[in-house]
Biopython code that builds the backbone (N, CA, C, O; Angstrom):
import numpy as np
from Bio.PDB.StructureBuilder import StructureBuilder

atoms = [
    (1, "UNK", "N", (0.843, -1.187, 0.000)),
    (1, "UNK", "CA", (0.000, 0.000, 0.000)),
    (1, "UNK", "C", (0.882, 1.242, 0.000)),
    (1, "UNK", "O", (2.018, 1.274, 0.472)),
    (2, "UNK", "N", (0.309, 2.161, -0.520)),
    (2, "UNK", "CA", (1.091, 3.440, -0.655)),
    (2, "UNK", "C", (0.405, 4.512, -1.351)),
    (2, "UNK", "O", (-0.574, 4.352, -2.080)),
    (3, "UNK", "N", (0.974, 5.614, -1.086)),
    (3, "UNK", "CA", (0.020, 6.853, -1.441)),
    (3, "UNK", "C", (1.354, 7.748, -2.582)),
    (3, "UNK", "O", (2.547, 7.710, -2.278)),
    (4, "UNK", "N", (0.912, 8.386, -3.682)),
    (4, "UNK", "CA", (1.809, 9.304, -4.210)),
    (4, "UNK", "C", (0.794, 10.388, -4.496)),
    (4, "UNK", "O", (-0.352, 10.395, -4.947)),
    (5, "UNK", "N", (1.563, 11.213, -4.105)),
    (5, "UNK", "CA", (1.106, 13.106, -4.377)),
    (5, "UNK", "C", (2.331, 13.847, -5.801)),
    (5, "UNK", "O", (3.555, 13.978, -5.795)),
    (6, "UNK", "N", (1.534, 14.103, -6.609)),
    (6, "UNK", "CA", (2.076, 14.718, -7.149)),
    (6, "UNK", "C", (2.209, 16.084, -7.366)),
    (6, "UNK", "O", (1.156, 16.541, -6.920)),
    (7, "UNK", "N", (2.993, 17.170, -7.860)),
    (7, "UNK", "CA", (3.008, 18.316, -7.108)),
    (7, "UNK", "C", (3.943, 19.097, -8.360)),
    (7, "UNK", "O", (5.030, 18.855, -8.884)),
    (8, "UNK", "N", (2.759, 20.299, -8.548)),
    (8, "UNK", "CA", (3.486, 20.985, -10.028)),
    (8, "UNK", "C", (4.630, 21.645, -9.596)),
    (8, "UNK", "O", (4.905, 21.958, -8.438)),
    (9, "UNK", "N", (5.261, 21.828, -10.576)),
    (9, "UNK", "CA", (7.369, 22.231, -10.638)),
    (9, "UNK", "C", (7.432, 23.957, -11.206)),
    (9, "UNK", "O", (8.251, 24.869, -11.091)),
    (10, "UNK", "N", (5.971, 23.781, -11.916)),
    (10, "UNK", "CA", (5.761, 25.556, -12.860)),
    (10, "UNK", "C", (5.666, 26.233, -11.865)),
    (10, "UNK", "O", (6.320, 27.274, -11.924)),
    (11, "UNK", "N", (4.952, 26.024, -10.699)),
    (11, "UNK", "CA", (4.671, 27.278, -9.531)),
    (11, "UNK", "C", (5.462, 27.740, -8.836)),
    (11, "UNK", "O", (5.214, 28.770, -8.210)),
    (12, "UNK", "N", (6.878, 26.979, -8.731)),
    (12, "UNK", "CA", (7.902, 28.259, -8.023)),
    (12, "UNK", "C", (7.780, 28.300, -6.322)),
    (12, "UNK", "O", (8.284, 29.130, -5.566)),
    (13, "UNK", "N", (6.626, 26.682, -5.856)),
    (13, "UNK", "CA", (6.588, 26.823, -4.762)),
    (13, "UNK", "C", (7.976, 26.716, -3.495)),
    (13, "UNK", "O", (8.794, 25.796, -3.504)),
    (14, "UNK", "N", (7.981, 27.648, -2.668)),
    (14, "UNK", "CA", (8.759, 27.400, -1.590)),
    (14, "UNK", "C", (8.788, 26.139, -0.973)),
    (14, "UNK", "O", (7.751, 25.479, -0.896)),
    (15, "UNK", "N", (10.248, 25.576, -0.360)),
    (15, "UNK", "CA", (9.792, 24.660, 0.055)),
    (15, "UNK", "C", (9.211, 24.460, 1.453)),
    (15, "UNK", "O", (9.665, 23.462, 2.013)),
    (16, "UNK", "N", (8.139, 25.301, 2.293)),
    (16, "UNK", "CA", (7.241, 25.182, 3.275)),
    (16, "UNK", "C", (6.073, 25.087, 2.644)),
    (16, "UNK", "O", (5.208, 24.375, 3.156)),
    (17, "UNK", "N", (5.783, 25.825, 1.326)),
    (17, "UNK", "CA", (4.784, 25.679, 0.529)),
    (17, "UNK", "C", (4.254, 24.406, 0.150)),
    (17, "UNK", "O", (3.095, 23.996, 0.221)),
    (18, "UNK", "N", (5.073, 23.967, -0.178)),
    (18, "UNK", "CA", (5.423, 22.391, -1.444)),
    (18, "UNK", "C", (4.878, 21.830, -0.149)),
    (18, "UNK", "O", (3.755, 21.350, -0.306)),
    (19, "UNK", "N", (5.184, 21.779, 0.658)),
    (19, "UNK", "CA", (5.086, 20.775, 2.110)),
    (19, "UNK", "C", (3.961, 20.871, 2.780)),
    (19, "UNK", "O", (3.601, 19.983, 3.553)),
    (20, "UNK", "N", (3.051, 22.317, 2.492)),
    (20, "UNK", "CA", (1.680, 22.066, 2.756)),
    (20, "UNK", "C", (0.933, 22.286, 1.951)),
    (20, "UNK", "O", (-0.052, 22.922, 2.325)),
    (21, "UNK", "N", (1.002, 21.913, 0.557)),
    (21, "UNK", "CA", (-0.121, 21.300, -0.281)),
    (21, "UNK", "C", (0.094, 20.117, -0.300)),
    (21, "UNK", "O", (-0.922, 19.492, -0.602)),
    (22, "UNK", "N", (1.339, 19.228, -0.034)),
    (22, "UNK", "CA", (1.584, 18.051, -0.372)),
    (22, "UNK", "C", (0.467, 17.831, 0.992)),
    (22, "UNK", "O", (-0.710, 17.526, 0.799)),
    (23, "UNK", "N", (1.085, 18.052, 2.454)),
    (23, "UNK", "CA", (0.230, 17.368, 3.349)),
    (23, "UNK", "C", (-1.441, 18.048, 3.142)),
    (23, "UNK", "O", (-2.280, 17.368, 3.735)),
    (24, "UNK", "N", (-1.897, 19.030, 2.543)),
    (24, "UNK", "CA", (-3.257, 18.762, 1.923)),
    (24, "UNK", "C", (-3.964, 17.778, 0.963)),
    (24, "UNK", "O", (-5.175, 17.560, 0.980)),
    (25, "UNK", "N", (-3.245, 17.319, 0.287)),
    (25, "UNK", "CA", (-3.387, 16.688, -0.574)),
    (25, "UNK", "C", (-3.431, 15.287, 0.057)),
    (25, "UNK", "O", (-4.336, 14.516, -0.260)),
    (26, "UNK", "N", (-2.299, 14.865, 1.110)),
    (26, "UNK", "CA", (-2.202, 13.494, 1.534)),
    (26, "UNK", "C", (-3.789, 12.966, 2.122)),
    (26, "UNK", "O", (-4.626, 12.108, 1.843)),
    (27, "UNK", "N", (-3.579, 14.136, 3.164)),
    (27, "UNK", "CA", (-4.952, 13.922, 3.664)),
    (27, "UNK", "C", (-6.282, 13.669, 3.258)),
    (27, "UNK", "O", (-7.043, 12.728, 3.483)),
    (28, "UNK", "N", (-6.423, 14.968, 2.454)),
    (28, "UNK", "CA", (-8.273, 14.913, 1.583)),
    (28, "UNK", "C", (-8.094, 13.686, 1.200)),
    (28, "UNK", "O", (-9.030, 13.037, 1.668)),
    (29, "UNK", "N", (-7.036, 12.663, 0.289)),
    (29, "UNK", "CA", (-6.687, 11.425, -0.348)),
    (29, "UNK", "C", (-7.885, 10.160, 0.306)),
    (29, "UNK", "O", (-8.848, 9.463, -0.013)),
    (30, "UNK", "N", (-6.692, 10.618, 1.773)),
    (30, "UNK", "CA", (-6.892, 9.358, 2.498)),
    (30, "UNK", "C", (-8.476, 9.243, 3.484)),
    (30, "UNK", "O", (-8.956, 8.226, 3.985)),
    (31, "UNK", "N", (-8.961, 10.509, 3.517)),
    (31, "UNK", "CA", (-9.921, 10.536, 3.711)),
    (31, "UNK", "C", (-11.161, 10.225, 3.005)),
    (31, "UNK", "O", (-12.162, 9.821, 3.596)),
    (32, "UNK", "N", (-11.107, 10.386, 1.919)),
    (32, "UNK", "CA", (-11.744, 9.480, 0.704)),
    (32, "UNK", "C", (-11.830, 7.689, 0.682)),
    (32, "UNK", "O", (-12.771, 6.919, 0.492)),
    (33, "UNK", "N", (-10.746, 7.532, 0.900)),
    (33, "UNK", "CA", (-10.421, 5.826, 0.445)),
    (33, "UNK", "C", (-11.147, 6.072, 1.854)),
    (33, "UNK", "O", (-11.409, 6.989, 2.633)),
    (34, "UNK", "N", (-11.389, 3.988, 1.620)),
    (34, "UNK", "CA", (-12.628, 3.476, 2.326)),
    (34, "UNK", "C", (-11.973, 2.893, 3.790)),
    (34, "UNK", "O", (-10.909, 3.483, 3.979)),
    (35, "UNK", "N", (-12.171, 2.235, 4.534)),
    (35, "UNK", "CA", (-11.692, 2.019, 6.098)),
    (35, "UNK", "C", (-10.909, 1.007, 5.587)),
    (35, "UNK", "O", (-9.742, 1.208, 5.926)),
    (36, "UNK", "N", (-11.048, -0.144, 4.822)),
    (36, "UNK", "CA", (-9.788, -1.310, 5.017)),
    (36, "UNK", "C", (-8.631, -0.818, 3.781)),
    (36, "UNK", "O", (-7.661, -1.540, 3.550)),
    (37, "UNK", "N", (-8.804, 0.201, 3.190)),
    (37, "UNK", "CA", (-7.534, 0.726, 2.251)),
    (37, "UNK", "C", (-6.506, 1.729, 3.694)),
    (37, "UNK", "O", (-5.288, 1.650, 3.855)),
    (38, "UNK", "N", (-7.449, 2.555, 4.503)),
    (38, "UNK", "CA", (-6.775, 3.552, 5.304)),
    (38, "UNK", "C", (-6.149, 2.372, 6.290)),
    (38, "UNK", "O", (-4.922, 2.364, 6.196)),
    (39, "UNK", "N", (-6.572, 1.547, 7.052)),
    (39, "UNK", "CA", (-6.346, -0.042, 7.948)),
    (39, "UNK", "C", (-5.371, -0.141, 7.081)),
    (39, "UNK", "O", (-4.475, 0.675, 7.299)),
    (40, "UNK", "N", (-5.218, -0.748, 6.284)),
    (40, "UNK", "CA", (-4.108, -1.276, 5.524)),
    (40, "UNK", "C", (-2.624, -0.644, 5.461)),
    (40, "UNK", "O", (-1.592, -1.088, 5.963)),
    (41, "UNK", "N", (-2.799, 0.381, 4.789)),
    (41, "UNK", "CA", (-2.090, 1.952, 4.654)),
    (41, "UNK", "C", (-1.397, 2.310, 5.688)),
    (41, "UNK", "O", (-0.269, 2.694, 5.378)),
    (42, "UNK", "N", (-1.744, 2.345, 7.345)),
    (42, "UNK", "CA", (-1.657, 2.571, 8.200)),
    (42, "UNK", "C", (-0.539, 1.861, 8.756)),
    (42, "UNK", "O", (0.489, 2.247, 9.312)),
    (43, "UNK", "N", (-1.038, 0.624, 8.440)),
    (43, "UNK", "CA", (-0.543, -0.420, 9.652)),
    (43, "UNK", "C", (0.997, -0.896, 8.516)),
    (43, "UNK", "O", (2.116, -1.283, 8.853)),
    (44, "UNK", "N", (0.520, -0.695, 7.397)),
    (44, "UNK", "CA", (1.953, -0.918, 6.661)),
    (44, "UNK", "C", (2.980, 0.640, 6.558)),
    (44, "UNK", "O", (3.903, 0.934, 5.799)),
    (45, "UNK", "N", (2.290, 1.433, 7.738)),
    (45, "UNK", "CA", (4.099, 2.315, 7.812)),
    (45, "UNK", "C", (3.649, 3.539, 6.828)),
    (45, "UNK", "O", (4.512, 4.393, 6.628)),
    (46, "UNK", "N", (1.884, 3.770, 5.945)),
    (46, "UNK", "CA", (2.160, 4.824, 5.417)),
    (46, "UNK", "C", (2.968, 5.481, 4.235)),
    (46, "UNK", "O", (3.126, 6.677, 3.993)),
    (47, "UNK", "N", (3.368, 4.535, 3.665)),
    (47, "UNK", "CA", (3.718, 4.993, 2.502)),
    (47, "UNK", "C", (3.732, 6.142, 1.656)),
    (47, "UNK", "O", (3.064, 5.838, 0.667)),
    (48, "UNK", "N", (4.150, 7.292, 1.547)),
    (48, "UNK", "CA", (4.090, 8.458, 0.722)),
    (48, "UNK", "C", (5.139, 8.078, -0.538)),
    (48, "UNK", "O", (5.899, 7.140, -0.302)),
    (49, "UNK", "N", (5.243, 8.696, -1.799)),
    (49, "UNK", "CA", (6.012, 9.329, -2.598)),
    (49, "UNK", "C", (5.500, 10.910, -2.969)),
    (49, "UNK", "O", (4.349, 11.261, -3.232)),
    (50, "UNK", "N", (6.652, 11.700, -2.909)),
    (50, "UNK", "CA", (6.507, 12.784, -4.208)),
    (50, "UNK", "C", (7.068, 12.623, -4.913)),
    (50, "UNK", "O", (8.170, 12.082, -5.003)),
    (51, "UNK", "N", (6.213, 13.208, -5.802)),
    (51, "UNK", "CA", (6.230, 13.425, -7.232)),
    (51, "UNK", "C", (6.132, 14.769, -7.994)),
    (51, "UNK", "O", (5.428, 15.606, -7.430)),
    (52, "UNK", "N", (6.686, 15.131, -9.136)),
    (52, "UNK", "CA", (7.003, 16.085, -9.889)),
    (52, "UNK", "C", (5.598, 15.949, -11.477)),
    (52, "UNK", "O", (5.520, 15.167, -12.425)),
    (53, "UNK", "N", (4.889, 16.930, -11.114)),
    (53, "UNK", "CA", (4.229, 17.343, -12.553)),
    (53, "UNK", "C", (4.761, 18.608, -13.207)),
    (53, "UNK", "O", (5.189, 19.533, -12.517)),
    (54, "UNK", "N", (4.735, 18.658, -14.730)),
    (54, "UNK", "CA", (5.455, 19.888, -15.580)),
    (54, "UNK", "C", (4.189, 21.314, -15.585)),
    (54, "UNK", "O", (4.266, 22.502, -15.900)),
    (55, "UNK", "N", (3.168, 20.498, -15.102)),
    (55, "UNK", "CA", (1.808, 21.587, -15.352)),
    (55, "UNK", "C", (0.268, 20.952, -14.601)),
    (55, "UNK", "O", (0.060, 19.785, -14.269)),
    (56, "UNK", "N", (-0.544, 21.968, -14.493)),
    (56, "UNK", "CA", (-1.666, 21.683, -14.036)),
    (56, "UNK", "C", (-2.402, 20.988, -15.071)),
    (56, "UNK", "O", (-3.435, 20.758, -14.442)),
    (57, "UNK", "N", (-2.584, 20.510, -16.182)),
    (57, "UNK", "CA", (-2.659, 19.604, -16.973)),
    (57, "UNK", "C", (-2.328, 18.306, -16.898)),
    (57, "UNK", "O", (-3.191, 17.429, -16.935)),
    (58, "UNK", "N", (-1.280, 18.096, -16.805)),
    (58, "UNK", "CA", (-0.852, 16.487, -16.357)),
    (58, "UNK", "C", (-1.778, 16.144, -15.226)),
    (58, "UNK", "O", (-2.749, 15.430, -15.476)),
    (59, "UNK", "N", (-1.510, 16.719, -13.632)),
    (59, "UNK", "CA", (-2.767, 16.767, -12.608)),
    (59, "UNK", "C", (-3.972, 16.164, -12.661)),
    (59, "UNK", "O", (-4.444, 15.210, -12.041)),
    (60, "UNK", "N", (-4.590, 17.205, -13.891)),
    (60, "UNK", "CA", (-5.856, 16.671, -14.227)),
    (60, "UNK", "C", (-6.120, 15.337, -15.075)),
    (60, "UNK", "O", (-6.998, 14.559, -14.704)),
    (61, "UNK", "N", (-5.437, 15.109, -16.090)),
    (61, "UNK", "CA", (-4.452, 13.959, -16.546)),
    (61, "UNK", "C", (-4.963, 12.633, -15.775)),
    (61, "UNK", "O", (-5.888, 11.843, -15.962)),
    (62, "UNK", "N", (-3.820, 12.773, -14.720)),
    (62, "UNK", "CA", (-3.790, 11.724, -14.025)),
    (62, "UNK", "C", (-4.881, 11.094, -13.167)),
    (62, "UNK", "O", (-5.233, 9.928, -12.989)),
    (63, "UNK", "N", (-5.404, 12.585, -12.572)),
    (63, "UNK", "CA", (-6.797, 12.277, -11.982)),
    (63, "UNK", "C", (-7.842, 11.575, -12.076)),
    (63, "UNK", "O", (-8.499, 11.043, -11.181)),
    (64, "UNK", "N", (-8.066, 11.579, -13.725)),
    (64, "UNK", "CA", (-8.936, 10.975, -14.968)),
    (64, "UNK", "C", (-8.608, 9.529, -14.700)),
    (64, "UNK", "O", (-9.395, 8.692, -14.256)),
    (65, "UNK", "N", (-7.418, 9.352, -15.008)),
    (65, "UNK", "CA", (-6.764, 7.710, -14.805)),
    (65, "UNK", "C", (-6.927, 7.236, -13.727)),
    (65, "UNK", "O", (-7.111, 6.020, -13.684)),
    (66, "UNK", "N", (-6.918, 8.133, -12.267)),
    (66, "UNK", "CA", (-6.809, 7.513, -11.308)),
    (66, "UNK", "C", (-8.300, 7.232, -10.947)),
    (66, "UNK", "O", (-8.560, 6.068, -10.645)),
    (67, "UNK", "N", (-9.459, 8.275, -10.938)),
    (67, "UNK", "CA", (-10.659, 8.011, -10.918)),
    (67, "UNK", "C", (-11.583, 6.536, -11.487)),
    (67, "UNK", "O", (-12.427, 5.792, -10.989)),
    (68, "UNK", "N", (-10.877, 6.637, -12.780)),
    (68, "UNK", "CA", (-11.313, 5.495, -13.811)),
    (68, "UNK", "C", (-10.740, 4.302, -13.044)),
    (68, "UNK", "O", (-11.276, 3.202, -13.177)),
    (69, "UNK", "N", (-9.705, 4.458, -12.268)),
    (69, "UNK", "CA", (-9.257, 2.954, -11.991)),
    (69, "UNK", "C", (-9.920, 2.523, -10.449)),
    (69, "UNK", "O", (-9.516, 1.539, -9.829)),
    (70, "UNK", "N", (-10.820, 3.279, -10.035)),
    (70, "UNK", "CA", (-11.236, 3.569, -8.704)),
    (70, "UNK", "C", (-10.176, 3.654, -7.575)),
    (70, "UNK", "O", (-10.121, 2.985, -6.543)),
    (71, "UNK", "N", (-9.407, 4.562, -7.982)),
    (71, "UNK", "CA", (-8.538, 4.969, -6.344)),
    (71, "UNK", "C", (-9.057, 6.149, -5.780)),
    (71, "UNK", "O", (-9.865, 6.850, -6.390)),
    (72, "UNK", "N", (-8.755, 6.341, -4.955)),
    (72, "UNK", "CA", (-9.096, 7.465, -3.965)),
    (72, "UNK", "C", (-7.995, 8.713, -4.664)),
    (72, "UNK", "O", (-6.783, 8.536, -4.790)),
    (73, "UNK", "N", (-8.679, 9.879, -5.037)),
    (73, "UNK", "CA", (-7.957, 11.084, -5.431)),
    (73, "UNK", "C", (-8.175, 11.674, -4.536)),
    (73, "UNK", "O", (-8.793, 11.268, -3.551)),
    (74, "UNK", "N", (-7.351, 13.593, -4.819)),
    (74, "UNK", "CA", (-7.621, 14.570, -4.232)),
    (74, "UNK", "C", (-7.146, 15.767, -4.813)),
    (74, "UNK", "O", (-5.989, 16.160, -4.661)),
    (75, "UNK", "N", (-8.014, 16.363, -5.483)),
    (75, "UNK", "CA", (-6.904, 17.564, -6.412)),
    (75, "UNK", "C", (-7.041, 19.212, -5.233)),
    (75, "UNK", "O", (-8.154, 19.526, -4.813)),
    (76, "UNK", "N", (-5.890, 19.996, -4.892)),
    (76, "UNK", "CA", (-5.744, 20.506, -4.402)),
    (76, "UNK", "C", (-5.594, 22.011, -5.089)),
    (76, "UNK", "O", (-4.774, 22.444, -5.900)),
    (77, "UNK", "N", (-6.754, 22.641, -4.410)),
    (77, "UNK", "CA", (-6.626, 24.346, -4.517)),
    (77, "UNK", "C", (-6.488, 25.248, -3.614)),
    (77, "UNK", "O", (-7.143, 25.420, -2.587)),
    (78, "UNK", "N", (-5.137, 26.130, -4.254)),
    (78, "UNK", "CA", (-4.632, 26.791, -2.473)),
    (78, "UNK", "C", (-5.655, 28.196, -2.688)),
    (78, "UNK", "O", (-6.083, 28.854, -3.636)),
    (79, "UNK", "N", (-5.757, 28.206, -1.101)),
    (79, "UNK", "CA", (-6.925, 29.697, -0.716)),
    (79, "UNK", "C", (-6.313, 30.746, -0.863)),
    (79, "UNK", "O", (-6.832, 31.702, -0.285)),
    (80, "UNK", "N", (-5.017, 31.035, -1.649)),
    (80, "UNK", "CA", (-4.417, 32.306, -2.167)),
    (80, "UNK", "C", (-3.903, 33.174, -0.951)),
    (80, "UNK", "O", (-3.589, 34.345, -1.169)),
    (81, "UNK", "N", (-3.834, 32.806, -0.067)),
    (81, "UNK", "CA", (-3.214, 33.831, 1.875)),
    (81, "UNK", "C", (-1.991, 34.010, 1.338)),
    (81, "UNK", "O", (-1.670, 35.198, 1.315)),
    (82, "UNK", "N", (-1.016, 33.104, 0.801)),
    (82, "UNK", "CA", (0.375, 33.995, 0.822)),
    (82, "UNK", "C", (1.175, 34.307, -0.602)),
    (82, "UNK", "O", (1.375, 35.471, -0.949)),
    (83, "UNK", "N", (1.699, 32.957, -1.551)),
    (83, "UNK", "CA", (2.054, 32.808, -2.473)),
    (83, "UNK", "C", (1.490, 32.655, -3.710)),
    (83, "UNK", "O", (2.076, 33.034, -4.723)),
    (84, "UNK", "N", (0.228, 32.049, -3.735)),
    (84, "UNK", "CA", (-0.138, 31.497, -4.888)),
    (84, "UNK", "C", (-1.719, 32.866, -5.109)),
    (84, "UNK", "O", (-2.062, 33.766, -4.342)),
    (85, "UNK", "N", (-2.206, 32.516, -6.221)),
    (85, "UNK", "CA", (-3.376, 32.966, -6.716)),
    (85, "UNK", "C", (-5.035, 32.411, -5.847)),
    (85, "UNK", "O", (-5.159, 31.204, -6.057)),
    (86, "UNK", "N", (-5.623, 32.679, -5.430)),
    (86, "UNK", "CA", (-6.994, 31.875, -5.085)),
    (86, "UNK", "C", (-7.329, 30.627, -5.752)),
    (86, "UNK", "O", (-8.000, 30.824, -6.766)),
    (87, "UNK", "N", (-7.148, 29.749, -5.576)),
    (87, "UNK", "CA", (-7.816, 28.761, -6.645)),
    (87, "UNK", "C", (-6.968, 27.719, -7.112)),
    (87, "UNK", "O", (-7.213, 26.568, -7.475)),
    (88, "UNK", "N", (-5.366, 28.721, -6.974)),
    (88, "UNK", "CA", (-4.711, 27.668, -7.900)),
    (88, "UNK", "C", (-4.208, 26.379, -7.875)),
    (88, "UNK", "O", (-3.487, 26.039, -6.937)),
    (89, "UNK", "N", (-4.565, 25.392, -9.028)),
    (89, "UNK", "CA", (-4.555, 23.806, -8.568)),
    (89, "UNK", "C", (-2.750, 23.502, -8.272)),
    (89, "UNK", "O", (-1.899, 23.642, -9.150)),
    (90, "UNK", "N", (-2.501, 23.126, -7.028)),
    (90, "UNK", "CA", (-1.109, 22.792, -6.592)),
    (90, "UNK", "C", (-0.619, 21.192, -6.277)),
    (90, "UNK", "O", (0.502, 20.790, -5.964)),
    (91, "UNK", "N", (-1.720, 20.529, -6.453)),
    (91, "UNK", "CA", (-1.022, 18.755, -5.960)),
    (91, "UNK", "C", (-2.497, 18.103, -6.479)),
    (91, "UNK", "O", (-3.654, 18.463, -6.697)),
    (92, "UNK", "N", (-1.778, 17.076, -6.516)),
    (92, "UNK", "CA", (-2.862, 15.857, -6.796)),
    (92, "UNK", "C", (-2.342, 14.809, -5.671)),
    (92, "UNK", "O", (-1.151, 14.900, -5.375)),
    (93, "UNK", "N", (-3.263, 13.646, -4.898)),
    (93, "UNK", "CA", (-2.924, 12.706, -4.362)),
    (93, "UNK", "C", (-3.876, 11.624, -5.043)),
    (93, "UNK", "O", (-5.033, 11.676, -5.462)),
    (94, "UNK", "N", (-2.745, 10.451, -4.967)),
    (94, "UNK", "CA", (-3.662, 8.926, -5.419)),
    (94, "UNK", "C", (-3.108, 7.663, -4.296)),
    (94, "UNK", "O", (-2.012, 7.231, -3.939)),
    (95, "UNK", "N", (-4.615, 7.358, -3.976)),
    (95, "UNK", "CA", (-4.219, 6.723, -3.228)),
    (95, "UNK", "C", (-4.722, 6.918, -1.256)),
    (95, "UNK", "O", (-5.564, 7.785, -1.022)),
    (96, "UNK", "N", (-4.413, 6.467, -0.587)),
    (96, "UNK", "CA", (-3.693, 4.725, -0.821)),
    (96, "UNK", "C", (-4.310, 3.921, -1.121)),
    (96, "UNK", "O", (-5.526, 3.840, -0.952)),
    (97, "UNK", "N", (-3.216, 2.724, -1.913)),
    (97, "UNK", "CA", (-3.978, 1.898, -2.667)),
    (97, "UNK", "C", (-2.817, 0.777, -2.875)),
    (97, "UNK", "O", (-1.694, 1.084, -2.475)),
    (98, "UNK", "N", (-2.950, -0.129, -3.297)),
    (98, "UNK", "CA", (-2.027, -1.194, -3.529)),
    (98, "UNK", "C", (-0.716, -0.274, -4.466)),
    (98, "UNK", "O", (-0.995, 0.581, -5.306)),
    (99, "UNK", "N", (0.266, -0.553, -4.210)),
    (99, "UNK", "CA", (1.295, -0.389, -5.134)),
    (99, "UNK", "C", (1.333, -0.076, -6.534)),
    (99, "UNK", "O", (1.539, 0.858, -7.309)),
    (100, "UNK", "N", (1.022, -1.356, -6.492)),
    (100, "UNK", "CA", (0.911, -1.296, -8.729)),
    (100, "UNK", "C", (-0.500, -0.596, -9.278)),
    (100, "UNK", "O", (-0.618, -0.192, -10.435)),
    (101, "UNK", "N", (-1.528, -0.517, -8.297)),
    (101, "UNK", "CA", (-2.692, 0.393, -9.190)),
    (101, "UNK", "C", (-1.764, 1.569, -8.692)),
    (101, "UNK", "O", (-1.426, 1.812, -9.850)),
    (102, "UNK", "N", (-1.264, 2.237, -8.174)),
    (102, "UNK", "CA", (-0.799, 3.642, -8.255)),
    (102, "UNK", "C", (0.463, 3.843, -8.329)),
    (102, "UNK", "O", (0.860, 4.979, -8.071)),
    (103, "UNK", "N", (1.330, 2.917, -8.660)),
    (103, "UNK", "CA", (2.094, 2.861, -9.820)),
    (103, "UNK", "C", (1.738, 2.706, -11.358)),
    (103, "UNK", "O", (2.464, 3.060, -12.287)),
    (104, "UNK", "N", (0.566, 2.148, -11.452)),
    (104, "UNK", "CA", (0.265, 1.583, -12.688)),
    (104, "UNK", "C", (-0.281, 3.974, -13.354)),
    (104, "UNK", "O", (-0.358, 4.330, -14.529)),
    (105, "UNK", "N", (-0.449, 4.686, -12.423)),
    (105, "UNK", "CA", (-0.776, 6.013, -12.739)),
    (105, "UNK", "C", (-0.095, 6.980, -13.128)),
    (105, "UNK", "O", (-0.159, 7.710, -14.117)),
    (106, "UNK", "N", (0.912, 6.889, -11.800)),
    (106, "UNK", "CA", (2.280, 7.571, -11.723)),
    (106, "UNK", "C", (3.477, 7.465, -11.692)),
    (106, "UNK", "O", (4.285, 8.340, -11.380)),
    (107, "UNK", "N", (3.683, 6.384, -12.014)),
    (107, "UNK", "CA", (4.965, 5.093, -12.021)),
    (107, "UNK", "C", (5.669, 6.058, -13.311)),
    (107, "UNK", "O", (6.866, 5.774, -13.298)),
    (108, "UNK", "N", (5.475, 6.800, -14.111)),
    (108, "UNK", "CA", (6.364, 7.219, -15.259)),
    (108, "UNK", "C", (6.734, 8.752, -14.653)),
    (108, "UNK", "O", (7.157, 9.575, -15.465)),
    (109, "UNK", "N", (6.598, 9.109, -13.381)),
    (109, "UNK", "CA", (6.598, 10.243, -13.241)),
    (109, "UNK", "C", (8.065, 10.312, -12.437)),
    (109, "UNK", "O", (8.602, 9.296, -11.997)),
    (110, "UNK", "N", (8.665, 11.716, -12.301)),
    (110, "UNK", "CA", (9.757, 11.798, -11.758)),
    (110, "UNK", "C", (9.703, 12.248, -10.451)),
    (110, "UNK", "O", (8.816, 13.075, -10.241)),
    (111, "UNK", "N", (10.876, 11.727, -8.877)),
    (111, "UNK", "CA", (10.461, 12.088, -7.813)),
    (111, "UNK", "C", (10.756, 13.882, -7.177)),
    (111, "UNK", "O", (11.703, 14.586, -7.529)),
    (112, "UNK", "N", (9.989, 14.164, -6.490)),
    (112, "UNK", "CA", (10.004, 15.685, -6.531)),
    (112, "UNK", "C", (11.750, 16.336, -5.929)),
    (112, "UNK", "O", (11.977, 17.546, -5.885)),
]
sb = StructureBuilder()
sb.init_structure("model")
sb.init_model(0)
sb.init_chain("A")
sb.init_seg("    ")
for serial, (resi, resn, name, xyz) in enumerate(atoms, 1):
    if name == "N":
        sb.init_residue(resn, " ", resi, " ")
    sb.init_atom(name, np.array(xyz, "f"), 0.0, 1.0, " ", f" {name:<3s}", serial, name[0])
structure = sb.get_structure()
């Protein structure tokens, strides 16, 4: 089991930034997936990867794939307080979920 967040490279985020959309993203994720994916997830140690997207496109991208394959998503929009714009989409999470379905998503992607 394991969870990957992916997290756009165009925005120029700081890295305290990067670190709380990623942990927005982890969360809404795992709050989605159902009680024996989070049980699972848990008890195996939690698993994270980051990951690197070139654009808010890929994001949505992947989302599509990950939806279709029934994993638990989470696409993330920051409330604009310091760095970013209102709205703007900053991470995706998939997952948790077995390995290879969320490898089978983001497995071609590079780590952040």
């Amino acid at each position: 089991m394991k969870q990957a967040i992916v997290a756009r490279r165009d925005l120029g985020m700081s890295p305290g930034k990067l670190a709380a959309q990623v942990a927005h993203a982890s969360l809404s994720a795992v709050e989605k997936a159902d009680a024996e994916a989070r049980r699972a997830w848990k008890q195996g140690g939690q698993k994270k990867v980051v990951l690197r997207s070139p654009d808010e496109r890929t994001l949505f991208e992947l989302k599509v794939i990950a939806e279709d394959a029934g994993l638990p998503v989470a696409i993330i929009r920051d409330a604009g307080h310091t760095q970013l714009e209102p709205g703007t989409v900053t991470a995706l999470a998939v997952g948790p979920a077995g390995d290879e379905a969320v490898d089978a998503v983001t497995g071609d992607l590079k780590l952040y």
